[in-house]
N, C-alpha and C positions, 0 to 999 in steps of 0.2 A: 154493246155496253163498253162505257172506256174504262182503264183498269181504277181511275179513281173513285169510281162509282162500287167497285167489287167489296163484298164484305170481309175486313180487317180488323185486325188487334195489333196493336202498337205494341212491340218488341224490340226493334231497334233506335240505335241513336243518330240520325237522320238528319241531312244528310252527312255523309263521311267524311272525312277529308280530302282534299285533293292536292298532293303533296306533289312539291318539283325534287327533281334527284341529284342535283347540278354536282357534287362529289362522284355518284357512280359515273355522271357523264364521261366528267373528267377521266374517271380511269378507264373508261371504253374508249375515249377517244369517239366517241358515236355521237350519237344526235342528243336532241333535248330531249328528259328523261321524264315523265309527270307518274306519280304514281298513286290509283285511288286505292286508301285507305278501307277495306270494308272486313279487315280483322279488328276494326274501329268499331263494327256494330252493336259491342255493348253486352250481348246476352252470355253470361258464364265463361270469359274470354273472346269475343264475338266469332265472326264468321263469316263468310259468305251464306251458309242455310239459314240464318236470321231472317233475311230477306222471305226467303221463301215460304218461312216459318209464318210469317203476318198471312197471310193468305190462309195458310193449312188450317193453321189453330182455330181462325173466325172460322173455316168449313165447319174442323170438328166440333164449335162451341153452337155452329148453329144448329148442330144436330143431336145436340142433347150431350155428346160424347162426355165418356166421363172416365174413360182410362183410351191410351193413344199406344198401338203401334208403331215400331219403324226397326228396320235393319242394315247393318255392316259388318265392316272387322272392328275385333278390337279396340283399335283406336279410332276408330271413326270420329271426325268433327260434325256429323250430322247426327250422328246418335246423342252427343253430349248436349249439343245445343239443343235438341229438340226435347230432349230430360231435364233440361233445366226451364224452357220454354212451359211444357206440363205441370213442373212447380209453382212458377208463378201464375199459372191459371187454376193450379189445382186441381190437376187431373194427376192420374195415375201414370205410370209410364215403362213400359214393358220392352226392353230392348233382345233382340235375336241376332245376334251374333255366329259368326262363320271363322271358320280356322282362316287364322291370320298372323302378321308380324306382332313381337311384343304383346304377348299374351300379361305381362305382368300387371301387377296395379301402379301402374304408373302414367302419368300423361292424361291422356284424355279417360280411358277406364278407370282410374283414381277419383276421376270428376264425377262420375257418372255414378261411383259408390257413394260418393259428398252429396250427390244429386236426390238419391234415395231412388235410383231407378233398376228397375226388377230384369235380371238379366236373365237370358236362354241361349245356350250353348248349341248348335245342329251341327250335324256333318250332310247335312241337305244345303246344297247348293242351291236349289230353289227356295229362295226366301220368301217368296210371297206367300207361296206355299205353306210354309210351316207356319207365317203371321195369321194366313185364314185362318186355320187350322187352331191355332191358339185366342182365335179370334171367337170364332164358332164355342169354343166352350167357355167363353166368359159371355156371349150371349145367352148360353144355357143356365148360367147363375144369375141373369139378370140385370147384365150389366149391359152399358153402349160403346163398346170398341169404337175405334177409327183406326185406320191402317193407313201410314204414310209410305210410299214405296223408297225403297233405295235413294239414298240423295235427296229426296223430295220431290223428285223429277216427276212430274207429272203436269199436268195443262193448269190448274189450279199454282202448284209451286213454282210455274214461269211467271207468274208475272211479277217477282219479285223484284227479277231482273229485267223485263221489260220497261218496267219501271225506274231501273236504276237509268236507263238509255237517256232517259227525259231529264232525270238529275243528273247527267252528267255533261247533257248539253248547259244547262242553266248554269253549271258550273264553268265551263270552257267559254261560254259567252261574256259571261263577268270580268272572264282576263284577255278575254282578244285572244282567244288560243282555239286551234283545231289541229286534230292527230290525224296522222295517217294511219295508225295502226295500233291497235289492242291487243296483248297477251293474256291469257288467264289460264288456267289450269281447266280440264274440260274431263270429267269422271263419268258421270250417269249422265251426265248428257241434258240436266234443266239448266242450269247457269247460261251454258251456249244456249239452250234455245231461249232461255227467254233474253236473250241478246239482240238472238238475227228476228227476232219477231217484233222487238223495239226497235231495232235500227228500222225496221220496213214498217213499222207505225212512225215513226218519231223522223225520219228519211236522212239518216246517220248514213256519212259515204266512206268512213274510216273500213280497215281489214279486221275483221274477226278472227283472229287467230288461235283455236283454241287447241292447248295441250296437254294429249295425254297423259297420264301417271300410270298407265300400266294396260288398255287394251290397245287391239290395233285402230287406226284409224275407220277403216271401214263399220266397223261397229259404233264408234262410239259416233260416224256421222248417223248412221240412223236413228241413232237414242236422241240425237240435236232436232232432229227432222223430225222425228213424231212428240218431242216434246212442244216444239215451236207449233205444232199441228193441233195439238190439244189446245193449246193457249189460244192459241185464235179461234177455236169452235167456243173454249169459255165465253171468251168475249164477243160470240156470235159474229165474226169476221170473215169474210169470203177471201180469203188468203191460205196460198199452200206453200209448204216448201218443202224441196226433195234432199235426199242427201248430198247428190254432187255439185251443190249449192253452198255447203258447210266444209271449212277447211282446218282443217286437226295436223296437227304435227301430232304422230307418233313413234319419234328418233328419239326421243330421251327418257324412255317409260325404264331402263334398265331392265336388268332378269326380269321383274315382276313387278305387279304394283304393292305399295308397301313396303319393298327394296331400295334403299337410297344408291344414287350414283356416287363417283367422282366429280361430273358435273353439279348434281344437285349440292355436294359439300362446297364444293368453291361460288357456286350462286349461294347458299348461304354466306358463308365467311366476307364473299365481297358485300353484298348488301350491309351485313353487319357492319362491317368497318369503315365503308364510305358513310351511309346513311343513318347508324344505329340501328337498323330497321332489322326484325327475326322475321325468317320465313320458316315455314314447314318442311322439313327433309322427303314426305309423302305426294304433294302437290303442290304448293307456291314454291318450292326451290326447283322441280324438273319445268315447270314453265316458264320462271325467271332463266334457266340454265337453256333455254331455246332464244330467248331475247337476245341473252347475250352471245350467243353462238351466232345470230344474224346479224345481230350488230359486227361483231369483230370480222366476220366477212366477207362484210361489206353489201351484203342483201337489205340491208337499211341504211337510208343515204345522209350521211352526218346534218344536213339539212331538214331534213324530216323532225317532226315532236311523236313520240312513241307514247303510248300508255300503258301501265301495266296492274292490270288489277288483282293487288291483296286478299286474296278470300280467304285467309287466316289462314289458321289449324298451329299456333303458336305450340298449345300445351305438349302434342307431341314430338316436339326436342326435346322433351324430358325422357321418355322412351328409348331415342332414339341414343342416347348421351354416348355410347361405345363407340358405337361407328364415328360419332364426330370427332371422339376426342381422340382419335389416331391422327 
């Protein structure tokens, strides 16, 4: 089945933009700079999970769902968006939450209060866990849970991205452009896989380069590999892919994830100031802050077009406001 045939609910604002960076070039002295826009996508500040979101939602609307699961920290950009995603279908929306940075109501949990979405506190590290489990007793009252895992990362939540592979060719064809290389921020591991699963449907020859914000590399290639692995059993495709196939930068996660860098501050302030452009201190600035570590030494050849994709999380800079403002 190809992914435009899979059942969907329109969430985003589609497609993104595909912005040039020619002020950050300037000051890297590096290559041509293009940058997809997909904290463009529109849903309660967008996002990158929007994408993934079209997919979940039709799952859970076709299954009667009428209150939605999903878990992070605190500030999670997949809990907000997926709460406010519930809103405008009308479902319920119960978020489980794990000790994390910035506990306060500010940023993205400030949203998620505006959202009207039912929060749960654990010191269980196994979230899916506690999701059954609070899943199980709203079946007992009568109700139809859907449980979205972590990030949305699952075979269903790849093709969000999959799909972006196909939009981003039609985009780069319309201007006579092709990249060597893509960065993006790489977490639970759906975004990467539904990447390397569209570059190998849609036969994209560019570098997937995804990175870390906070595990090591080895982990989060297998979360890429079995989400790329789901995606293509959805789509009933006879395709696999292993981990050491998927390549993750994980040198700029700092102490933890959730922890901003020095690097992630200066990948913000410089995107700000050459482009206008806000990244997130938790994931779009530590993989902006890997681009431009390879640009300035010279691992990317000033001749090359680079791509770097936006997958939001804007609201928490507000969160974050201490650490930046030193």
């Amino acid at each position: 089945m190809s992914i435009e045939k899979m059942p969907r609910v329109r969430l985003a604002h589609l497609p993104t933009p595909l912005d040039e960076a020619p002020r950050l070039t300037a000051a890297l002295g590096g290559p041509r700079i293009l940058i997809k826009r997909d904290d463009l996508t529109g849903l309660a500040f967008g996002g990158n999970k929007t994408r993934k979101l079209e997919f979940l939602m039709a799952d859970a609307l076709r299954q009667n769902a009428d209150v939605v699961f999903t878990a992070g920290a605190p500030q999670s950009n997949h809990c907000r968006q997926t709460a406010a995603a519930a809103r405008k279908l009308g479902l319920r929306c119960v978020l489980v939450f794990t000790a994390g940075q910035h506990n306060e109501p500010q940023g993205n949990l400030l949203l998620d209060q505006l959202l009207k979405a039912e929060v749960v506190y654990t010191e269980n590290d196994d979230t899916d866990a506690v999701m059954e489990e609070l899943a199980e007793e709203e079946r007992r009252k009568g109700h139809r849970p859907y449980v979205i895992p972590v990030g949305g990362s699952n075979g269903i939540g790849t093709l969000g991205y999959a799909g972006l592979v196909l939009e981003l060719a039609q985009q780069l064809f319309e201007r006579g452009l092709s990249v060597s290389r893509v960065y993006f921020s790489s977490g639970s591991g759906g975004t990467q896989g539904g990447l390397v699963l569209g570059a190998r449907l849609y036969h994209a020859s560019y570098r997937l380069i995804g990175v870390s914000p906070g595990r090591k590399a080895d982990g989060v290639k297998a979360n890429v590999a079995r989400t790329a692995n789901e995606g293509a059993a959805v789509l009933g495709l006879p395709v696999r892919f292993a981990p050491h196939e998927i390549e993750v930068n994980d040198r700029f996660t700092g102490p933890a994830y959730g922890i901003s860098t020095p690097e992630s501050h200066e990948a913000i302030r410089l995107f700000a100031e050459t482009e206008g452009i806000l990244l997130d201190p938790v994931y779009t600035a530590k993989a902006a802050a890997a681009m431009i570590h390879d640009i300035r030494g010279g691992a990317v050849g000033r001749e090359e077009t680079v791509l770097f994709i936006h997958t939001g999380g804007t609201p928490a800079l507000f969160a974050y406001h201490a650490e930046l403002a030193q």
